[in-house]
C-alpha positions as CSV (number, residue, x, y, z in Angstrom):
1,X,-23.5,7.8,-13.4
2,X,-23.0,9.4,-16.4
3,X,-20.7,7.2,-19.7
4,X,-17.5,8.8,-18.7
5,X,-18.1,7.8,-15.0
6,X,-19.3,4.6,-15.6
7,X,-15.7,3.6,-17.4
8,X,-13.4,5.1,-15.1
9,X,-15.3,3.1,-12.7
10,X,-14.6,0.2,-14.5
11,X,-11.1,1.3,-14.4
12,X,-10.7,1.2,-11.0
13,X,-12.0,-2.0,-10.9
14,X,-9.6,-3.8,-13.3
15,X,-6.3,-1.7,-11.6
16,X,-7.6,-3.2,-8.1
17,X,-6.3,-6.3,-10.1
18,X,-2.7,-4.8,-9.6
19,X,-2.8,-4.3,-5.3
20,X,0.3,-5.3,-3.8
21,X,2.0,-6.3,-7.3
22,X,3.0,-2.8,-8.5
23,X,5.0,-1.1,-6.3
24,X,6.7,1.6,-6.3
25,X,4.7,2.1,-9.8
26,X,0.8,3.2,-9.1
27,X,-2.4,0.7,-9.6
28,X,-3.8,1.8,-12.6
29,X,-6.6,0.3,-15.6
30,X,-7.4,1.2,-18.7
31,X,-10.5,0.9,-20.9
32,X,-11.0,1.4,-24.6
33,X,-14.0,2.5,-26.1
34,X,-15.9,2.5,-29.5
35,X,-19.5,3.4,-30.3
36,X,-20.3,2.8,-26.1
37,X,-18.9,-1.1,-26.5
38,X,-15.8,-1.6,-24.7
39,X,-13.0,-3.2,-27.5
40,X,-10.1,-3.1,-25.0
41,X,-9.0,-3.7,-21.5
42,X,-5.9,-3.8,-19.4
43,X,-4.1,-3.1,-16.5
44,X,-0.8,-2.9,-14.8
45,X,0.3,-5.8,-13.2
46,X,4.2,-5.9,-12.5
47,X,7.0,-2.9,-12.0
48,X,8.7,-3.1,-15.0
49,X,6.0,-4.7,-17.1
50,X,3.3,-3.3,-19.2
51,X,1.6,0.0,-18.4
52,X,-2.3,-0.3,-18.2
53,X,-2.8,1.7,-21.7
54,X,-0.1,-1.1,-23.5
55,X,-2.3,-3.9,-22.2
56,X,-5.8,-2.0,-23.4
57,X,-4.2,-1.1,-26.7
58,X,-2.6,-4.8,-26.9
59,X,-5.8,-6.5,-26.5
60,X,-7.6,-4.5,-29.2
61,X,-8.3,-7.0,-31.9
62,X,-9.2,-4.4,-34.7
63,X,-6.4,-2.2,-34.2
64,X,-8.0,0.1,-37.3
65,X,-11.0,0.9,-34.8
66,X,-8.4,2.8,-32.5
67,X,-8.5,6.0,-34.3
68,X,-11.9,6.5,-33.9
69,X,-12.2,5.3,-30.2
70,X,-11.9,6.8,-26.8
71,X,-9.3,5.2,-24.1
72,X,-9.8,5.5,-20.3
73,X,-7.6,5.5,-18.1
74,X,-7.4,6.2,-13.8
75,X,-4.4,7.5,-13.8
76,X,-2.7,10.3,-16.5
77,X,-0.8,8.5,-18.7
78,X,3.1,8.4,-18.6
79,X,5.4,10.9,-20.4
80,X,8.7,9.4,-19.5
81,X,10.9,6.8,-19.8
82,X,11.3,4.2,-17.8
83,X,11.5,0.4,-17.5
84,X,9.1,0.6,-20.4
85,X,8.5,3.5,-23.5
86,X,6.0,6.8,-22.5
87,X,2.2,5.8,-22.7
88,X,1.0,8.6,-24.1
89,X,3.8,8.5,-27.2
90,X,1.9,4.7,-27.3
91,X,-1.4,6.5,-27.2
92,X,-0.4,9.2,-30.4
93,X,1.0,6.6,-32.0
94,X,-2.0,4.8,-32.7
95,X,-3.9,8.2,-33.2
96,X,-6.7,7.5,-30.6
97,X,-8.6,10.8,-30.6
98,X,-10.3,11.0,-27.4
99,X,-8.6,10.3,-23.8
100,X,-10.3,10.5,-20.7
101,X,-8.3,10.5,-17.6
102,X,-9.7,9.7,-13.8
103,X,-6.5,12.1,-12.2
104,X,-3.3,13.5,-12.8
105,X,0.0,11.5,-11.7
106,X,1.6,13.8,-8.6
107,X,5.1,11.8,-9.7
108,X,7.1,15.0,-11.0
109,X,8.4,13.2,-14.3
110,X,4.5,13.0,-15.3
111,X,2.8,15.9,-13.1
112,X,1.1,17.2,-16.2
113,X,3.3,16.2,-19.0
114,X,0.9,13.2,-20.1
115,X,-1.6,15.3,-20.6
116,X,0.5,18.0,-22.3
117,X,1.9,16.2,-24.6
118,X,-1.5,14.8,-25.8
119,X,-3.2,17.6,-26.4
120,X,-0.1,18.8,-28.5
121,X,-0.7,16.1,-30.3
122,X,-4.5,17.3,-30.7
123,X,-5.8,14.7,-28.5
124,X,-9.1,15.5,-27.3
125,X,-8.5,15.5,-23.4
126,X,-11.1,15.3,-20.5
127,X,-9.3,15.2,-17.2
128,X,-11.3,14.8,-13.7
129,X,-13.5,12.1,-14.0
130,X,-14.5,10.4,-10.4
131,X,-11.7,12.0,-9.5
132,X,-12.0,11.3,-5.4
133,X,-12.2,7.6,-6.3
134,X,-9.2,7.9,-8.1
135,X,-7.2,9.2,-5.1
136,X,-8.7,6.8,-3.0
137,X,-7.2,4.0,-5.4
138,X,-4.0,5.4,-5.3
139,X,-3.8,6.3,-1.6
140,X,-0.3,4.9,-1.3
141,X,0.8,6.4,-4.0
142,X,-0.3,9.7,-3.7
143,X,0.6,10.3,0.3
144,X,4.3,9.1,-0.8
145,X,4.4,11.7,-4.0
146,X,2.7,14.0,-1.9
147,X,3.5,13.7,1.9
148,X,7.6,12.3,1.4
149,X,6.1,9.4,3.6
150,X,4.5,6.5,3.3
151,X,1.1,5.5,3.6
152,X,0.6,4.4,7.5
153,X,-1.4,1.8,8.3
154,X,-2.1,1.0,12.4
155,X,-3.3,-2.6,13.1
156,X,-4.2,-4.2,16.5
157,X,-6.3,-6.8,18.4
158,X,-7.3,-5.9,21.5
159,X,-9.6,-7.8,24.3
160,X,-13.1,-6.8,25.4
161,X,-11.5,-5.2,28.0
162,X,-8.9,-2.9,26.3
163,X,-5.7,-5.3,26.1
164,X,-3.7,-6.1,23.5
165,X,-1.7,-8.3,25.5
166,X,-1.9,-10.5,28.7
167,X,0.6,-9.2,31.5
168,X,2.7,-12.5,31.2
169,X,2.9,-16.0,29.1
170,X,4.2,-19.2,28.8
171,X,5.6,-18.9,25.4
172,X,7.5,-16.8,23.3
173,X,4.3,-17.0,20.5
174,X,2.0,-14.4,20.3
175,X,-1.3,-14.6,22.6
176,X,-4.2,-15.0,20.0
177,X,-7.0,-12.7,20.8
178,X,-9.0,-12.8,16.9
179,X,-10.0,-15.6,15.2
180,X,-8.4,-17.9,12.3
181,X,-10.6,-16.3,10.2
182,X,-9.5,-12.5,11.1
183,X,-5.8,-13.8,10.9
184,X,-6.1,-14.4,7.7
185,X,-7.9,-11.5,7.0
186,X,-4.9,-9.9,8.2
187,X,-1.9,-11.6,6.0
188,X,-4.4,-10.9,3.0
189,X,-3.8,-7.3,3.7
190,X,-0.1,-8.0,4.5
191,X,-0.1,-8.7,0.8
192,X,-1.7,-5.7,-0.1
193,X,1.0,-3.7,1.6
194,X,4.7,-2.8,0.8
195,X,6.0,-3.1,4.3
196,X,5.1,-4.5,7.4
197,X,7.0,-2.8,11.3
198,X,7.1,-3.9,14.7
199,X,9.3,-2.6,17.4
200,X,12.0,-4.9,19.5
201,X,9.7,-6.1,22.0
202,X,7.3,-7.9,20.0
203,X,10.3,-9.5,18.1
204,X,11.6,-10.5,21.3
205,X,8.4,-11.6,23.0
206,X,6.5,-13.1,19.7
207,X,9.1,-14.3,17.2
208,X,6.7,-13.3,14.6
209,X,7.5,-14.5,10.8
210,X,5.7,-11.2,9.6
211,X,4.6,-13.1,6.5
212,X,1.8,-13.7,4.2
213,X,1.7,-17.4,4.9
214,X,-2.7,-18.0,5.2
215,X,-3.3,-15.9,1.7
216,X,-1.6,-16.6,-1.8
217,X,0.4,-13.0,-2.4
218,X,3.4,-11.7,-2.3
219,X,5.2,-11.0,1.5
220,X,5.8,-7.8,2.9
221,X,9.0,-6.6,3.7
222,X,9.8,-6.4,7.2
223,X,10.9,-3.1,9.4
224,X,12.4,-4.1,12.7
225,X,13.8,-1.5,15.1
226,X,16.4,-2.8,16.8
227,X,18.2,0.0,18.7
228,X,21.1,-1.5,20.5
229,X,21.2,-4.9,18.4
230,X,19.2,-7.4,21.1
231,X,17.6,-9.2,18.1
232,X,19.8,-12.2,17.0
233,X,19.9,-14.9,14.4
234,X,17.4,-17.2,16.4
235,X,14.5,-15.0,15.7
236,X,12.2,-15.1,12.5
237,X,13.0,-11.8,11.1
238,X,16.5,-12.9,10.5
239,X,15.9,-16.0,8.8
240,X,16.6,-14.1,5.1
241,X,13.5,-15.8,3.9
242,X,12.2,-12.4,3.3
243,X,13.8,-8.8,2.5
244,X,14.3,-7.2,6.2
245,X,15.4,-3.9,7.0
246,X,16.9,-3.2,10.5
247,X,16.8,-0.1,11.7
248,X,19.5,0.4,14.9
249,X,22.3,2.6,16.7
250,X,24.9,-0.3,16.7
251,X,26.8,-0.4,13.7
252,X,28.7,-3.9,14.1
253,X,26.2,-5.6,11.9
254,X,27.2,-6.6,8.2
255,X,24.4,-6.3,6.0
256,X,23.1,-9.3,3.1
257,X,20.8,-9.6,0.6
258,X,17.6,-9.6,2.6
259,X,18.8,-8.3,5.9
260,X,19.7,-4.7,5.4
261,X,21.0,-2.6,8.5
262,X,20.1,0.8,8.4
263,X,21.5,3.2,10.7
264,X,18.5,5.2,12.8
265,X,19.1,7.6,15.5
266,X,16.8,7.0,18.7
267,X,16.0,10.2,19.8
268,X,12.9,12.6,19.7
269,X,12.5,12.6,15.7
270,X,12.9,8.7,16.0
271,X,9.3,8.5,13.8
272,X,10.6,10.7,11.5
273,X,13.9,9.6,11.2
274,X,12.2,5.8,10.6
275,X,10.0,7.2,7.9
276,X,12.6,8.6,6.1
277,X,14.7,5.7,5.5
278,X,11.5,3.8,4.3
279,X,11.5,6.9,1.7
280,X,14.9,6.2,1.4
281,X,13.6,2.5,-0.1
282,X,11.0,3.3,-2.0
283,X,8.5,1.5,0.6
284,X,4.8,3.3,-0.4
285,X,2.9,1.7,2.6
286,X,3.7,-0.2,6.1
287,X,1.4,-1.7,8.2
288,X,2.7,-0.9,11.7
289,X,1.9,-4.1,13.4
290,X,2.7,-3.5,17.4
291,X,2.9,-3.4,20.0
292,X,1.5,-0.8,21.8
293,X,3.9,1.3,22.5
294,X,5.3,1.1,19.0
295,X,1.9,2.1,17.7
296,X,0.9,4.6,19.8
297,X,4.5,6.6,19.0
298,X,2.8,6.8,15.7
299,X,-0.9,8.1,17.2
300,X,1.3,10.8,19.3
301,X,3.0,12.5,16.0
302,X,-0.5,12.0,14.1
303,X,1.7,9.7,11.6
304,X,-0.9,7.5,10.4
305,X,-3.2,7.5,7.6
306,X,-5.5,4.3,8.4
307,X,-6.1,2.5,11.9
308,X,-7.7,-1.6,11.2
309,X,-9.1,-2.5,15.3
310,X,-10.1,-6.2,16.4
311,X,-12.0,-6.3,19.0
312,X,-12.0,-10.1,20.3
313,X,-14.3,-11.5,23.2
314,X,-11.5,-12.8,25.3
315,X,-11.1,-11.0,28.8
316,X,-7.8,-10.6,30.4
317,X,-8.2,-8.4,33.5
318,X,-4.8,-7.1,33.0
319,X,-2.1,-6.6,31.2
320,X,-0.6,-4.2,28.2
321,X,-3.2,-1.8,27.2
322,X,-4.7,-1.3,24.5
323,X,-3.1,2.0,22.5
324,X,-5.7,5.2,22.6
325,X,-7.0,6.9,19.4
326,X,-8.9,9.2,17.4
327,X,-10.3,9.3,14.2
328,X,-13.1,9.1,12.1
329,X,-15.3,5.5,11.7
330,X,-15.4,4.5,8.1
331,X,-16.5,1.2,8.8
332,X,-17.5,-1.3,11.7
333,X,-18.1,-5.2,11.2
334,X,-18.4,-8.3,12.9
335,X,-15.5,-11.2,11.5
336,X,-17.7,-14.0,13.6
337,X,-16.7,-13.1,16.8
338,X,-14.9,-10.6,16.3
339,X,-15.4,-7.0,15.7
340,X,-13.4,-5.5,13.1
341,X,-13.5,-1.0,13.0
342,X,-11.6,0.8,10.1
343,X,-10.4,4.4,11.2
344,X,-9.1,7.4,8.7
345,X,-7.0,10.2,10.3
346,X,-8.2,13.1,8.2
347,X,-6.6,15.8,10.6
């Protein structure tokens, strides 16, 4: 790893700081550099708050040493303004000669205009650096610039023997087939992600809170389709503890603060016609949380980006099966009991 690697990589690892707490606005971290010793650091870690590069620059002690210092930075600095000024006007300001950037911003306000109007300010630019990693940080980001969607993420349980649910209960509570330990594993990532969707049935079979409540962070907002309006006040998801979005063909609803009704047409583009009112708010990411036949709607238009699979050791013999997929194995682990696989869809 050569010196310009090794600080983008660090970077990355302070903007990581930011997951979950950012959104719509990108993850991104910012180191400043003088004779190889690092005299600043910073990332972004609010919409509407400081940019990375303000809270590098900011936490520079001897501001003087900034003219002769490099800054880093994952992600091309901003040319527009926004909630807060343009970074690299910030960045020209205090005359810092060198800039090294990990990728350019796909937003079209920035899309190259960062990086033009630093080197128009004679900026020494170096654009590129662990590049692939800097993608991979922004993944939500990017597939919403880039694909008009937003990041999809598929998660299940499922038994040994291929069910993600028993063919009848007792209860209207879901049927645990992970361990406490991989359930909170799973609200940790709920607070990692914008949104969080599950179809009527589960609603009406589970009740589900579709919150964050095992892991400090921020809740997701909740997706519910709801087509004909079968989902009433006694359920969870319209409690307006947290911002909801309903997606249905009935109009008769009123919307409030956190429980928005959003008219969706059920027909063959239904997945399409769902993603485009997340677009429509500004959600970067969902977790698609079941069931099975919600899920595998998503597998069939090859609308997903990222597929999380439990495998528990409870049997049930019968019941809903288990949603079919393909995709490429990034990583298998055992939670205790259970086995945890991470998929990537990189038809």
């Amino acid at each position: 790893m050569n010196k310009h690697e090794k600080y983008i990589n660090r970077c990355i690892e302070l903007a990581k700081n930011g997951l979950g707490t950012t959104y719509p606005n990108p993850l991104v971290g910012s180191v400043i550099v003088y004779n190889d010793k690092v005299i600043g650091e910073g990332w972004h870690k609010k919409a509407g708050e400081s940019h990375a590069e303000v809270n590098a620059i900011n936490s520079v002690e001897d501001k003087s040493l900034l003219s002769k210092a490099t800054i880093y930075v994952s992600l091309e600095p901003c040319s527009h303004f926004g909630k807060t000024p343009p970074c690299a006007d910030l960045i020209i300001a205090h005359k810092i000669p060198y800039v090294v950037i990990g990728t350019l911003d796909p937003f079209a306000k920035v899309a190259g205009n960062g990086i033009k109007k630093l080197m128009e300010a004679d900026a020494n630019v170096t654009v590129g650096i662990l590049e692939e990693e800097c993608h991979e940080l922004n993944k939500r980001f990017f597939t919403f610039h880039n694909k008009k969607r937003p990041y999809i993420i598929l998660k299940w349980a499922e038994t040994a023997d291929g069910f993600i649910a028993p063919l009848t209960k007792d209860e209207q509570k879901p049927v645990w087939i992970t361990n406490k330990y991989s359930r909170q594993l799973v609200h940790k990532w709920r607070t990692e992600e914008q949104a969080i969707f599950v179809g009527t049935q589960t609603v009406l079979d589970d009740n589900p809170s579709l919150n964050a409540r095992d892991f400090s962070g921020n809740n997701p907002i909740r997706i519910v389709w709801d087509k004909s309006g079968k989902i009433d006040t006694q359920f969870h998801v319209k409690d307006n503890s947290i911002k909801t979005l309903i997606l249905t063909e009935n109009n008769r609803f009123q919307s409030t603060e956190n429980c928005i009704y959003e008219l969706c047409q059920f027909d063959e583009n239904l997945i399409e016609n769902t993603l485009n009112i997340l677009v429509k708010h500004q959600i970067q990411s969902v977790i698609i949380e079941g069931g099975s036949k919600t899920i595998q709607s998503f597998i069939d238009e090859n609308l997903w980006d990222e597929a999380l699979i439990f495998t528990g050791k409870n049997i049930f013999e019968n019941g809903t099966k288990a949603p079919k997929i393909k995709g490429k194995i990034v990583e298998s682990k055992t939670n205790l009991d259970d086995k945890l696989v991470t998929l990537k869809n990189y038809d």
